[in-house]
Structure formats: structure tokens, C-alpha cells
C-alpha positions in Angstrom: 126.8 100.9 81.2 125.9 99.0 84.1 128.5 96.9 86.2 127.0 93.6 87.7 128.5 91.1 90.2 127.0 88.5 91.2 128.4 85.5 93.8 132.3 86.4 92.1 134.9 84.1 93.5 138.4 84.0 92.5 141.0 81.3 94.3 144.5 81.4 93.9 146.3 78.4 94.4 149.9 79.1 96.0 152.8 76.5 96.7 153.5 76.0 100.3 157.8 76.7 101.1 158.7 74.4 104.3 161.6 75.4 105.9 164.8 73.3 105.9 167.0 72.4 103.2 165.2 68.9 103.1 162.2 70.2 102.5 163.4 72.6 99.7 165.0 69.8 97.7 161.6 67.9 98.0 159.5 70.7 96.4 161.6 70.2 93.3 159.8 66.8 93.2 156.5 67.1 95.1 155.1 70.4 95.8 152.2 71.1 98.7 149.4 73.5 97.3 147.1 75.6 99.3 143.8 77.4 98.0 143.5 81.2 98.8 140.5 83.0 98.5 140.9 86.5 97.2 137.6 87.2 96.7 134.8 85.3 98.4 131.0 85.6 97.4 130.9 88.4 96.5 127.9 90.4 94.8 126.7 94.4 93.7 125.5 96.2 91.1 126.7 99.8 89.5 124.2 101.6 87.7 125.5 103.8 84.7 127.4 107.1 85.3 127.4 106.0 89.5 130.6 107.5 90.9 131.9 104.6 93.6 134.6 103.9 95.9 135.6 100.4 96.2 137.4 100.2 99.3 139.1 97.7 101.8 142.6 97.0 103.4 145.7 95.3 101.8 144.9 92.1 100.5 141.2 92.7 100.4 140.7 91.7 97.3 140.2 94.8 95.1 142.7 94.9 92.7 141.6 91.2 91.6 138.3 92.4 91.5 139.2 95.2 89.4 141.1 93.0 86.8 137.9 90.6 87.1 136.1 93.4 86.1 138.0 94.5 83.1 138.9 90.7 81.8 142.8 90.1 82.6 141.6 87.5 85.1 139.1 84.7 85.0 136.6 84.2 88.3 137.2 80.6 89.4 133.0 80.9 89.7 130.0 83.2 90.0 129.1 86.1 87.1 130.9 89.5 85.9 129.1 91.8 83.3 130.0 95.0 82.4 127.2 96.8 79.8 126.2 93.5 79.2 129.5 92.0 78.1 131.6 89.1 79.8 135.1 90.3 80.5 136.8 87.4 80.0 135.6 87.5 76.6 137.6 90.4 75.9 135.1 92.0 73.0 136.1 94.3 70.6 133.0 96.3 71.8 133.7 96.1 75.3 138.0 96.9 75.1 136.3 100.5 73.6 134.2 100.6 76.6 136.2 100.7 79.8 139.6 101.4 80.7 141.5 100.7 83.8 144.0 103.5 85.2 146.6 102.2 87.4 148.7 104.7 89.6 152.1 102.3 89.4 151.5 101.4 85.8 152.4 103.4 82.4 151.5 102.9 79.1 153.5 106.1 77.9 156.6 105.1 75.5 159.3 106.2 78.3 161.6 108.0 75.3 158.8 109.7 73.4 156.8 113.1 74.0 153.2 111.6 75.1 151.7 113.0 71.6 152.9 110.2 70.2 151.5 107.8 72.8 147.9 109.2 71.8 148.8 109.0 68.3 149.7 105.3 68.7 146.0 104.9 70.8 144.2 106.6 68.1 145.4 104.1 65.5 144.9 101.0 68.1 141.3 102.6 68.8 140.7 102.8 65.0 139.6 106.4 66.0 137.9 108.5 64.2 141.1 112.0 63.7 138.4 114.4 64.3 136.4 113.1 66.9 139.9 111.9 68.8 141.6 115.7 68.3 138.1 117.0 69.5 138.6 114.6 72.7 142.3 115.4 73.1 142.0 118.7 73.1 139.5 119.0 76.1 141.2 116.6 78.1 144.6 118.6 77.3 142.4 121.4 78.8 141.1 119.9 81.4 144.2 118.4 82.7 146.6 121.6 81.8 148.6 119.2 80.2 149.4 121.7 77.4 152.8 123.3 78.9 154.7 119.8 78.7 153.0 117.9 76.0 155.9 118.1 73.6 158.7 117.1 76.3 160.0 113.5 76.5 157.8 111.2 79.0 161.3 110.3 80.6 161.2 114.5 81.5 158.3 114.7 82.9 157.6 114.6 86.9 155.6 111.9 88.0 152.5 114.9 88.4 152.9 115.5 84.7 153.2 112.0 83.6 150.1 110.8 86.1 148.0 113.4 83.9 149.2 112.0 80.4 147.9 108.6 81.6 144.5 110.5 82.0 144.7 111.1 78.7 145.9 108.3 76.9 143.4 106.2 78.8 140.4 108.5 77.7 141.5 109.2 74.5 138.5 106.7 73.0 135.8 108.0 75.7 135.1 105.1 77.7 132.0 104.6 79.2 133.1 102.6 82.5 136.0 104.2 84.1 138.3 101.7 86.7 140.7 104.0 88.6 142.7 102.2 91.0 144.7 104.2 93.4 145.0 107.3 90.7 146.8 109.5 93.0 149.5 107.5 94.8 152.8 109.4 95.1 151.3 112.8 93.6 151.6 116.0 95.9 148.4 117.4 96.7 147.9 120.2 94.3 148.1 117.0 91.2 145.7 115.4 93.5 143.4 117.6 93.7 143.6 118.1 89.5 142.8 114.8 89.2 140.1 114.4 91.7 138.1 117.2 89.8 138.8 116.0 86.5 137.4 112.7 87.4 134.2 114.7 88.8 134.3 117.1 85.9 134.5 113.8 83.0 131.7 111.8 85.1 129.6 114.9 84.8 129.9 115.8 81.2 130.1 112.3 79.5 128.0 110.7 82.5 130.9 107.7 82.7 130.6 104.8 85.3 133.1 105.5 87.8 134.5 102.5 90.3 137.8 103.9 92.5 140.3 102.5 94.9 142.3 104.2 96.8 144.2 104.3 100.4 143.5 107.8 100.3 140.2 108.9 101.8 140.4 112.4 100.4 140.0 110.7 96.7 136.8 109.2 98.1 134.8 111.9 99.3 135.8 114.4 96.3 135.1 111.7 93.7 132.4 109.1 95.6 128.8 109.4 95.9 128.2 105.5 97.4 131.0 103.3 98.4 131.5 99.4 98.8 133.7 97.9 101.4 134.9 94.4 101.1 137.3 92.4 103.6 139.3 89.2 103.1 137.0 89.1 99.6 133.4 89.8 101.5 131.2 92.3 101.1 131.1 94.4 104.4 128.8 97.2 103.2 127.2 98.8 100.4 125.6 102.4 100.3 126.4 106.3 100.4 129.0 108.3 102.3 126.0 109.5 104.8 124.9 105.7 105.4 128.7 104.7 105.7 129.0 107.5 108.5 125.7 106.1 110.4 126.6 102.7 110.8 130.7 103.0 111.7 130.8 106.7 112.7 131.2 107.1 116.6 129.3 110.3 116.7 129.8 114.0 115.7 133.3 115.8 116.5 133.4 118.8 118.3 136.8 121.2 118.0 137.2 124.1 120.4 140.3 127.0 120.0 140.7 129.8 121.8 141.4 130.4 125.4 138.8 128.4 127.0 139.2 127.1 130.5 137.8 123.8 132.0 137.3 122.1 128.7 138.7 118.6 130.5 135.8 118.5 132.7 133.4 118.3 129.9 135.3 115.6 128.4 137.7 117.2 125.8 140.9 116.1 125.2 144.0 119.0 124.5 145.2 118.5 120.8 147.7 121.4 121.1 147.7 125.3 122.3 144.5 126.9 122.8 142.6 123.5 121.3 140.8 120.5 122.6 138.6 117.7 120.7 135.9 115.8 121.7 133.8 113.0 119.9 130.4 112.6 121.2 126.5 111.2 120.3 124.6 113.7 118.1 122.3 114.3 121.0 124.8 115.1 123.5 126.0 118.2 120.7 123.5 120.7 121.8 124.0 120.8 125.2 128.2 120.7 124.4 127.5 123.8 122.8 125.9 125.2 125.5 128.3 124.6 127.9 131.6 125.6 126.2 129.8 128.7 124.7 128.7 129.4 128.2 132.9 129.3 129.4 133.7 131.0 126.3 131.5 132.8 124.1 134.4 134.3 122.3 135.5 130.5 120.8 136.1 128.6 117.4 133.6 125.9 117.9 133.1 123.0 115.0 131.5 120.7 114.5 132.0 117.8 111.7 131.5 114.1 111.0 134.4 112.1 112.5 137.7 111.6 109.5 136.6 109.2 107.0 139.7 107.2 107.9 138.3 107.1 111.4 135.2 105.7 110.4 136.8 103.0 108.1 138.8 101.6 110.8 135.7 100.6 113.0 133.9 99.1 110.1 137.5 97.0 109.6 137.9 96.5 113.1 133.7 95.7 113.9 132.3 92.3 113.9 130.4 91.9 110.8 126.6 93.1 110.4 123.9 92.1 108.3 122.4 95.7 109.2 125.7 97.1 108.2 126.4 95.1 105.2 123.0 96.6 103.1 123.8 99.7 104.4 122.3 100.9 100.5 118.9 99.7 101.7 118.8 102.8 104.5 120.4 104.9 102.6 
């Protein structure tokens, strides 16, 4: 199912709280406005069964995207369809479609094993029982939820309980998958369970897949293309690679071992025996060279700078048409 945006704006109109006591007896009575723009213009496209990470600082405007997206806000202007249906509408077809995932929300009944929360989707669903305990059953697989299913939710770690929302919010197989910040607060081996099932579900039932998250390890396990927005703008649109080319500062090189006169060269000591240096793809060969020459004996790598890294100059850059269609080089 294809996701299209196109020219999406959502304002927000907010009072305005003067200080003094005056001034907070005349609100009662007469209260200032102003307009606030979470999202501003803005416009892509997500083919079926794309995998991408919709990223951008606090207050960006992703989350009101997101609940664009699925229908639980209205766009003050501009166009949202998702497989051809208008959100907003809230469709019968299209409810059986998507689902949103939420890492600080839960739809499990607190007091209840999470059975019966996938009972209670099955019948809200109007679910076929075989198809859904066909479905179940590989997600109870997949997400190894099998040891705990049975145990109150109110038992169950926050690891075991992020998992059962996997499942209750799969349970009908949707085709468009919104995941916003899935892993928040789970240690890293649940992250790393749910970074593969998301993979592993993409892969099998070739879902649409549009992330956020803070955490740039969920991006490159999960994304194939992201989209970066600011203050509601689109900053940039295309893959990981295309990302890396237009806000990375070069290639990093990380020597360890006991290797003298690495300052010289330009490294910087990031602890015993080890020193880092970021340079221009075409300085890398003759780096190697060099340190290689001092020590033939050391650890050299060599790797793309920390996504986080390159996320912070594309937040900290001026803006760039070149930049922004990123997609179109990629």
C-alpha cells in the first residue's frame, strides 16, 4: 500500500499565558491566540513494502505526522493517502490496514494475561479463528513471547510487555506498519528482538514500514531510505548511502595498538593504545600508508562516521536544495 503526502500542513493554535496576575485574570475573559506550525509543506511518497525512517529532533513534527497519517488528526491543508484511502475518513477497510505501535502507549488490559487482549482484537477485527491462531502463533514464535504469555500484563517487564504489543497490533496483518519509537526504554538484547522482527515481518508479508526513533541503531537495522524533516520541512529524502554523502564529514579511521606519532598525522587519543581520526575519502589511502608504515602490527578501521554524527550536521547545516532530494542521487 502506497503512502502519499503531498503539501501536508497541520497548525496548532495555542493560547498565549502573560505573566502577572493582571494578565491571568484577563485570559478568563479575553484570551490571545498564536498559530504554530507543526508541520509545514510538507510532501513524499512510500512505495509498498519500503522500510523508512522518519527522523528529526524534538518537536519536528513527526508524531503529528504519524497521527496524520493514520487518521487521529486532521491536516489544516494539503493531501494524506494511505493505499488509496483518506485517513481522516477512518474506513473500515483502511483501520484493517495499518496500525500504529507506540513505545509509551499500551493497549494490553493491565490485569489480564495478553491472550486475552488478542482474543478481544480478534473479535474487534471480525477475524477469521483460523487464520488469526495461524498469525498468532508465528508472531508468538517470532517474538519468543511463548514463556510469559499466560502471566498477568501487570507481571510482565516492560521487554515482555513491548513484545505483546507487537502482537496485538499484528494480530490482523496489516499492510502499513507505523512504528514510532518502538524501542524506548528496552535494554538492548529486546531491542535487538524487535529490530529483526520488524525486518523478518517486512520480509515475509512485504508490509510498508515508516519508523521513528531517537535511536540510530533502530534506523540502520530496520531502514533502507530515510526522510528527515525539521520544524515541519522536509530536509531530505533518500537512502542511508545518499544520507552519509551529503552530511557525512568523511570516512573514520581507528588505530589500537602501540603506535607512536599518530598526533602528527592528525589523530586524536580516544583512550590507551587508541586514536581516531575523521578525514576525506581521498586522504584514506595515504592514512593507511603512513600509520601502517609506523606500525604494521596495528588494528586499523575504517567506517562511515556514527549515524548520530551525521544527523547532527544535517540539523545543524543550512538547508540545501541539493541535500533535500537527496533520493534523486541516490
Amino acid at each position: 500500500m502506497p503512502v502519499v503526502v503531498q503539501d501536508l500542513v497541520k497548525v496548532y493554535r495555542v493560547p498565549v499565558r502573560k505573566p502577572g496576575l493582571w494578565n491571568s485574570v484577563r485570559s478568563l475573559f479575553s484570551r490571545e491566540h498564536r498559530d504554530v506550525r507543526a508541520v509545514d509543506g510538507l510532501s513524499f511518497r512510500i512505495e509498498p513494502g519500503e522500510r523508512v525512517g522518519f527522523l528529526g529532533p524534538n518537536g519536528a513534527g513527526k508524531t503529528t505526522t504519524l497521527k496524520m497519517l493514520t487518521g487521529l488528526l486532521h491536516p489544516t491543508s494539503g493531501t494524506v493517502t494511505v493505499g488509496g484511502h483518506v485517513p481522516q475518513a477512518r474506513e473500515t477497510a483502511f483501520l484493517k490496514a495499518v496500525t500504529l505501535v507506540m513505545g509509551q502507549k499500551q493497549q494490553l488490559l493491565w490485569d489480564l494475561p495478553p491472550t486475552e487482549t488478542f482474543e478481544l482484537n480478534r473479535a474487534v477485527f471480525d477475524l477469521d479463528r483460523r487464520a488469526w491462531q495461524e498469525t498468532l502463533d508465528e508472531l508468538v514464535d517470532l517474538l519468543g513471547l511463548a514463556p510469559f504469555l499466560d502471566q498477568p500484563t501487570r507481571n510482565l517487564s516492560l521487554g515482555q510487555r513491548m513484545r505483546c504489543e507487537l502482537a496485538a497490533a499484528l494480530l490482523h496483518r496489516p499492510r502499513v506498519l507505523f512504528l514510532d519509537e518502538p524501542t524506548i526504554g528496552l535494554d538492548v538484547e529486546v531491542q535487538a528482538i524487535v529490530r529483526r522482527f520488524v525486518a523478518t515481518y517486512n520480509q515475509r508479508h512485504g508490509a510498508t514500514v515508516l519508523l521513528t526513533s531517537h535511536d540510530m541503531d533502530d534506523v540502520a537495522a530496520i531502514a533502507e531510505r530515510v526522510i528527515l524533516i525539521d520544524k515541519g520541512v522536509l530536509r531530505f529524502d533518500g537512502s542511508l548511502d545518499a544520507l552519509q554523502a551529503a552530511f557525512g564529514d568523511g570516512r573514520r579511521l581507528v588505530v589500537r595498538g602501540p603506535v607512536d606519532g599518530l598526533e602528527a598525522l592528525g589523530f586524536t587519543p580516544t583512550g590507551e593504545r587508541s586514536w581516531q581520526r575523521t578525514a576525506h575519502a581521498s586522504e584514506i589511502n595515504a592514512l593507511l600508508t603512513a600509520v601502517l608504515a609506523r606500525a604494521p602490527s596495528a588494528d586499523v578501521t575504517v567506517s562511515d562516521p556514527p549515524l548520530e554524527d551525521v544527523l547532527r550536521r544535517a540539523f545543524g547545516s543550512p538547508e540545501s536544495d541539493d541535500a533535500a532530494s537527496g533520493d534523486a542521487e541516490a
